[in-house]
N, C-alpha and C positions, 0 to 999 in steps of 0.2 A: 588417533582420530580427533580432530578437533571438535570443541565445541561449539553447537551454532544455535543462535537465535534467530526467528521467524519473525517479527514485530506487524502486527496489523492495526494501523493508526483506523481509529473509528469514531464515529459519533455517535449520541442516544439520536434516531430515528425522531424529528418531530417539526409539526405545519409549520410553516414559514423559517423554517430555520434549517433544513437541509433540503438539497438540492434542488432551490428556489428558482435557478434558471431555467429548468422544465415548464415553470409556473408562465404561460401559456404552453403546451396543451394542456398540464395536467393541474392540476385544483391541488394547491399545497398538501390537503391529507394524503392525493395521490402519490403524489410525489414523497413526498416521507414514508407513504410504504413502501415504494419502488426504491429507495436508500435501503429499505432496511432488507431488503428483496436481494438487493444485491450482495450487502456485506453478508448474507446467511450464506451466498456462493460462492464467495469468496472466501468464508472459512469452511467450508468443503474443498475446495481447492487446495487449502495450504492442509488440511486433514489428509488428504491426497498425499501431497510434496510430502507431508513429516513419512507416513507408511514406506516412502521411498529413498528418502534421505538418512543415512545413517546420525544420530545424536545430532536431531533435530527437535529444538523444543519450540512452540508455536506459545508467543504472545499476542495478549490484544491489548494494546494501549485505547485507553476511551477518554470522554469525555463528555457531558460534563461528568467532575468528579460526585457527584450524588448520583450517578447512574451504575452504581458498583454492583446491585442487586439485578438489578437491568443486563448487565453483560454479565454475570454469574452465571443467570439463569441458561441465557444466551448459547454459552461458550463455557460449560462444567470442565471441557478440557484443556483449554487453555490456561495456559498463567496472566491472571490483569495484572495490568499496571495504567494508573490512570498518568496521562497527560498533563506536563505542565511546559508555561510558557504562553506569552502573548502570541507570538507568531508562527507557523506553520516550521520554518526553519528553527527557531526556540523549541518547537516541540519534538521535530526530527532530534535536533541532539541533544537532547533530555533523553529519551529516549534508546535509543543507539548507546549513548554515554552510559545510561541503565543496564546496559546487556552487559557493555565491555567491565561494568563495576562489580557485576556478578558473576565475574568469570569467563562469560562466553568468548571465543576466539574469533568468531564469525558472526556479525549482525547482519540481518538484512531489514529494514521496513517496507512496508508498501501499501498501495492506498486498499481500500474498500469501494470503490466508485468504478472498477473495470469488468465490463460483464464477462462470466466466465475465464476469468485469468486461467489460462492455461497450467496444469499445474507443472507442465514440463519445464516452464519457465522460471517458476519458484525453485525447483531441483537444478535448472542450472546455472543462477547464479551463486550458487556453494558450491558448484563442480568447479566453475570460475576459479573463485575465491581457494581452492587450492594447490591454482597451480600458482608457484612461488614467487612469478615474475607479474601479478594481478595483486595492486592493490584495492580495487575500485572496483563494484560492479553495477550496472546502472541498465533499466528496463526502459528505453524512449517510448513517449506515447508520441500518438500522430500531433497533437494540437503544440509540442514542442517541452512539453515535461517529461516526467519518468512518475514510472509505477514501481518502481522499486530502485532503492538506493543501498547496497550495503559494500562492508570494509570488513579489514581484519582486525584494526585498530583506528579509534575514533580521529575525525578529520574535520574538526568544527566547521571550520570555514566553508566547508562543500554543500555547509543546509545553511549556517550563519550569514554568508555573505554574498548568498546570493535574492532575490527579490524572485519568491515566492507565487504563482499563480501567473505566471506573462507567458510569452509566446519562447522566451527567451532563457527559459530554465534551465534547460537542458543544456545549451550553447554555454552560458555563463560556468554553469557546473562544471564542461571541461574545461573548459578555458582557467578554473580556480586551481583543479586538477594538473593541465600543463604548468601553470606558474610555480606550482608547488612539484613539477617531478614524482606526480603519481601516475600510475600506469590501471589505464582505465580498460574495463571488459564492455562491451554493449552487448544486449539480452536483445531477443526478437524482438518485434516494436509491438503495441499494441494499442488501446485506446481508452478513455474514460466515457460517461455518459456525465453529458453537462450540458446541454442543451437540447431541442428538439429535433435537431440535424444526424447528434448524434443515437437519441432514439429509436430516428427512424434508420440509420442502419443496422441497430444492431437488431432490431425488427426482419430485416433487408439480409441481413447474413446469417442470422439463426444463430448469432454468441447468447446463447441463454444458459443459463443454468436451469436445475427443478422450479427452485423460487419464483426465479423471474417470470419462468415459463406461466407456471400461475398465475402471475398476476395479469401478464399481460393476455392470456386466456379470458380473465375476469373482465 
């Protein structure tokens, strides 16, 4: 049975610095709780995924790195590892790089910003990453990224060389994929919360977690 890593890139929760594009409707401290609302569902989910997953260990990659006390408290069961690298791709394979140095056979990352990640979706990109002829496995969101990216063995290029946050994430990732002759899995699609559009669907469809549900209760 291989071993697999879970990775949840995150951030410390705070006004104007997390998820600022909500910033109309919601007043930046809103908004930094609804961040912090979500990544609490979000490691309920991958809590989920590990119960169900054979030698699955769940990380939370954080950031900033003085926030080490901050996600202790957070996530007693996970293993931190904080974040490094200037850019979002620099920090995937830091990252990922970190699981395969420690051993694991199976990385996955994935973000903190998707309400109620499915936890079936976490468990089946390891079910993927099993079978022999998958190197690649990749969660599309609707705005044209992914919520999760993981391998068997590290692929710098696939977070390195591609241009981060566009419409266009997702498309380039294969395309680095095809050039390179790796064999890609796609996971059901799903979506992030990054705007007020997206708000109000997940309002509209009921993806909520406990968290969220509270707040938006509140």
């Amino acid at each position: 049975m291989p071993h697999r890593a879970l990775i949840v890139m995150a951030k410390q929760p705070a006004p104007g610095r997390t998820k600022t594009r909500l910033c109309p409707p919601l007043t930046p401290q809103q908004a930094a709780e609804l961040y912090g609302c979500l990544l609490r569902d979000t490691l309920d989910s991958v809590r989920t995924a590990v119960s169900h997953t054979p030698a699955l260990t769940p990380f939370l990659a954080y950031t900033p790195a003085a926030a080490h006390s901050y996600f202790r408290e957070l996530a007693p069961d996970f293993q931190l590892l904080p974040q490094a690298g200037a850019t979002l791709g620099e920090r995937l394979e830091f990252v990922l790089g970190a699981a395969a140095e420690l051993g694991y056979e199976q990385a996955a990352a994935i973000n903190s910003d998707s309400p109620a990640l499915p936890p079936a979706f976490l468990a089946q990109a390891f079910a993927e990453l099993d079978d022999p002829a998958v190197d690649v496995a990749l969660g599309p969101c609707d705005d044209g990224g992914y919520y999760l990216i993981g391998w068997k063995q590290p692929f710098p290029a696939l977070v390195r060389q591609v241009r981060m946050s566009t419409p266009h994430v997702l498309h380039d990732t294969l395309a680095l994929a095809a050039a390179g002759e790796l064999r890609v899995t796609l996971l059901p699609s799903w979506y992030d919360i990054d705007d007020a559009a997206d708000l109000a669907r997940m309002r509209a469809q009921g993806h909520t977690g406990p968290h969220v549900r509270a707040f938006l209760e509140r």
